[in-house]
C-alpha positions in Angstrom: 152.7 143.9 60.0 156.0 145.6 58.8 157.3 148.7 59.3 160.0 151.1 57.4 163.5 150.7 58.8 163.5 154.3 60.2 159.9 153.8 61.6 161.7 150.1 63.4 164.9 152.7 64.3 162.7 154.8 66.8 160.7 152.8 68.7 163.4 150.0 69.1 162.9 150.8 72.5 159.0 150.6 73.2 157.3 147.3 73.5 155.7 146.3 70.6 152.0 143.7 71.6 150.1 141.9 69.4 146.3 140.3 70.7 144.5 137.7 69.0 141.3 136.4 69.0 138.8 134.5 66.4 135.5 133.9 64.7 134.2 131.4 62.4 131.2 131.7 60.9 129.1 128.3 59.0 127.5 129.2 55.5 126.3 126.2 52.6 127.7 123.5 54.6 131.3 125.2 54.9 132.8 126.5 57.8 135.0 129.5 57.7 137.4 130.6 60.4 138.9 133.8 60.8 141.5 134.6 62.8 142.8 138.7 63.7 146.2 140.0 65.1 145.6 143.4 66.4 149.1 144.8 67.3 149.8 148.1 68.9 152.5 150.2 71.4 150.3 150.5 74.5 152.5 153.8 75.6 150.7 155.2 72.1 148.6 158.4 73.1 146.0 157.9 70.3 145.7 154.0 70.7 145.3 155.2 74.9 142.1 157.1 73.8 141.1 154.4 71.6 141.0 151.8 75.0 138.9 154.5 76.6 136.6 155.0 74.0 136.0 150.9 73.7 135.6 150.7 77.5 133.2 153.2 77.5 130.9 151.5 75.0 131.7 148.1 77.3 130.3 149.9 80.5 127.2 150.5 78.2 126.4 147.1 78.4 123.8 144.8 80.3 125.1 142.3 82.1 122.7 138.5 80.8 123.9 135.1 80.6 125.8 135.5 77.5 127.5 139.1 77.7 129.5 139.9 81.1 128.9 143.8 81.5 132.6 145.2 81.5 133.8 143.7 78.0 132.9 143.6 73.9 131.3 140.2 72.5 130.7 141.7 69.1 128.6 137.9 68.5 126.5 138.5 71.6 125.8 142.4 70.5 123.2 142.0 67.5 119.8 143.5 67.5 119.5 146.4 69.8 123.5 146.6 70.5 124.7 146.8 67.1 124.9 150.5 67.2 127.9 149.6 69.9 129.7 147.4 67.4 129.3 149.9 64.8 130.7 152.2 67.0 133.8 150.5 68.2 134.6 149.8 64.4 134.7 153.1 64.1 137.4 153.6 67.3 139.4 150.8 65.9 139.5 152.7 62.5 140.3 155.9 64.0 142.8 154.3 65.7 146.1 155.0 63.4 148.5 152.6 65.4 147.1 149.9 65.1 148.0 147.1 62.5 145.0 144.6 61.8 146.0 141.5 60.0 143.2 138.8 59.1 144.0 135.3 58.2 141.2 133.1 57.0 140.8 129.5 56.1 138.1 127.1 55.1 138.0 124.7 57.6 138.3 121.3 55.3 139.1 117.5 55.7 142.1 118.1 57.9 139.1 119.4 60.9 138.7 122.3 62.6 141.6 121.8 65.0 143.9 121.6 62.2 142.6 124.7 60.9 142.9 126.4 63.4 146.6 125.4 64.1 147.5 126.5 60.4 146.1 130.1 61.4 147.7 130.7 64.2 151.1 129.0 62.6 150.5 132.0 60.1 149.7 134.8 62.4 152.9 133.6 64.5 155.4 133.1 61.5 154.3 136.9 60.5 154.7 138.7 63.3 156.9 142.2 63.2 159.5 141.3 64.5 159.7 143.6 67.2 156.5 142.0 69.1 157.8 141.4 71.8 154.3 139.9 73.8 151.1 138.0 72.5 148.0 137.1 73.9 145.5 135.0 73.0 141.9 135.0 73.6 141.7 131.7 76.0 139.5 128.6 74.9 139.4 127.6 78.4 138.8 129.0 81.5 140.9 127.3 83.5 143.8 129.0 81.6 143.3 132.5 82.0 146.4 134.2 82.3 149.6 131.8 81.7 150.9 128.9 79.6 151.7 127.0 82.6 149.1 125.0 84.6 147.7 127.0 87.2 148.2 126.0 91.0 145.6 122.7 91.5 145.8 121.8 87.6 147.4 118.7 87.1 149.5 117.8 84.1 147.0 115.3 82.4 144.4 117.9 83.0 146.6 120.5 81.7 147.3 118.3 78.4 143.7 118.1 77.5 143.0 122.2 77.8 142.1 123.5 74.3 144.8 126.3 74.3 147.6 123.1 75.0 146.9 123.1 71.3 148.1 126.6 70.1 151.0 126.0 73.1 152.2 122.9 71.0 152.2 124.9 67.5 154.3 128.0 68.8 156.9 125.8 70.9 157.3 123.2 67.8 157.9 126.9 65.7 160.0 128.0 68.3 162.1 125.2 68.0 162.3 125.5 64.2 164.0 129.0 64.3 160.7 130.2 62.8 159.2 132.1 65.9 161.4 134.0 68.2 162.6 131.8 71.2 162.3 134.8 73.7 158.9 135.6 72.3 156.2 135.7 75.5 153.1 133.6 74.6 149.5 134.3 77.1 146.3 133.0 77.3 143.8 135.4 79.0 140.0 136.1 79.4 139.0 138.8 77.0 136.7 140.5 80.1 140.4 141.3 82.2 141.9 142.3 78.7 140.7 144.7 77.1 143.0 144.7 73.8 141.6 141.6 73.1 138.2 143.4 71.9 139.9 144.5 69.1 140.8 141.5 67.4 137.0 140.6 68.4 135.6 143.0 67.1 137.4 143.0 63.5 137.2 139.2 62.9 133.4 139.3 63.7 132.9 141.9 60.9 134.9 140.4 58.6 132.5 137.2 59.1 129.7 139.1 59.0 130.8 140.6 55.4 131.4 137.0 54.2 128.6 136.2 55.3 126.4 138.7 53.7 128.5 139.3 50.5 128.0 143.1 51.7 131.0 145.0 51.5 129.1 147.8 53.1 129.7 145.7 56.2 133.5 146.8 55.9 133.6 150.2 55.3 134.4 151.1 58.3 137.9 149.0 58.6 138.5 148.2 55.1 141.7 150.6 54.7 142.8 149.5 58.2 142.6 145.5 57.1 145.3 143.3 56.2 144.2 140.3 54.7 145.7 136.4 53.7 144.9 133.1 53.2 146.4 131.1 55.9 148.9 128.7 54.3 151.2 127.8 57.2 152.2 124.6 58.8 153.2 124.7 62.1 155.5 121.0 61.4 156.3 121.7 57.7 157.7 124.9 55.2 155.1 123.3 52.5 152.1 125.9 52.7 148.7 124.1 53.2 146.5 124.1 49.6 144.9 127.3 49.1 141.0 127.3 50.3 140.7 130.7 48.4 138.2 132.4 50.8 141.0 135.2 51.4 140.5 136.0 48.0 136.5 136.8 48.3 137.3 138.5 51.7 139.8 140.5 49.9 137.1 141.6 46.6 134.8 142.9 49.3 137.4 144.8 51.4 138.2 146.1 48.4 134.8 147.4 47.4 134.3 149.1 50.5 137.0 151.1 50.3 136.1 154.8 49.5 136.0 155.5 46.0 138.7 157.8 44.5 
């Protein structure tokens, strides 16, 4: 996620976004969660044609019980639709403004929760540091588009809403110095935001290629890909044990990358 100092120097003044969402995927009794920061300037002309290009292949779809018409599920479009995810990695490659960073974990002991908590600790304590907004895929629908309870949402309610979770681990890294105070956090639906198809879109074929052991399944966003392990406590600077999936996520980018 970093940029050259005279790269940072002129676009000081653009706004800088990152959007997150995840995938986990369950393989031999181990459960594997990936989680991808796609961060881009929205005022960028290329990444503009990218957005039109994805929305074009979201208007292509049906609308059933598990895939609302205007917006990419890359889990719900298998069989007859994977030609449309195999296309929209191809606008997300094409698309040279973009930064992709994957983090990845085996989800151990500690639970899924905690897991989960140490990625997005990661993501957040990596950000460039001239993001300036982040949004979140929501867990929950009742918190679509702020971190505050929405108007007939009590507080006990609000406490026991999955995103409360994430909400905890930024403002407890906040508080540490190790996430930007001013930093703006969001929860949204991914149907009203677009962006968020991105990160979608890469974390479900990076699960897919762990999945198969295929790096065929990444050719198409291997040299785009940044990938780690997520190590990163939200309440400690100790980095969580290794897991040591980022390392067989990282041998099949790596193979799919075009051969010199």
């Amino acid at each position: 996620m970093q940029q050259t100092a005279s790269t940072r120097q002129e676009t000081r003044e653009r706004r800088l976004y990152a959007y997150i969402d995840e995938s986990e995927r369950n393989i031999d009794g181990d459960t594997w969660y990936l989680m991808c920061a796609a961060t881009a300037y929205r005022d960028d002309p290329a990444h503009n044609l990218a957005m039109k290009r994805l929305a074009a292949i979201a208007q292509r779809q049906p609308t059933d019980d598990r895939l609302n018409r205007h917006a990419i599920h890359s889990s719900a479009m298998g069989g007859s639709r994977e030609d449309d995810v195999i296309e929209a990695e191809q606008v997300i490659a094409a698309d040279i403004s973009l930064n992709l960073d994957i983090v990845v974990r085996r989800v151990t002991r500690q639970g899924f929760e905690e897991t989960r908590q140490i990625c997005v600790a990661h993501l957040m304590t990596h950000l460039d540091a001239d993001v300036q907004s982040v949004t979140f895929d929501t867990r929950d629908y009742l918190e679509t588009k702020t971190r505050k309870p929405k108007p007939g949402v009590d507080a006990a309610t609000h406490r026991q809403l999955v995103n409360h979770h994430d909400l905890e681990t930024i403002e407890r890294l906040k508080t540490a110095g190790r996430v930007k105070a001013d930093l703006d956090i969001v929860w949204a639906n991914d149907v009203g935001n677009p962006h968020l198809w991105i990160p979608d879109v890469v974390a479900y074929a990076c699960g897919q290629a762990l999945v198969s052991g295929n790096p065929q399944r990444l050719v198409r966003l291997a040299s785009r890909l940044h990938i780690s392990e997520a190590v990163t406590r939200p309440d400690s600077v100790e980095p969580a044990p290794s897991t040591g999936i980022a390392d067989r996520l990282e041998t099949l980018r790596r193979q799919a990358l075009p051969r010199q």
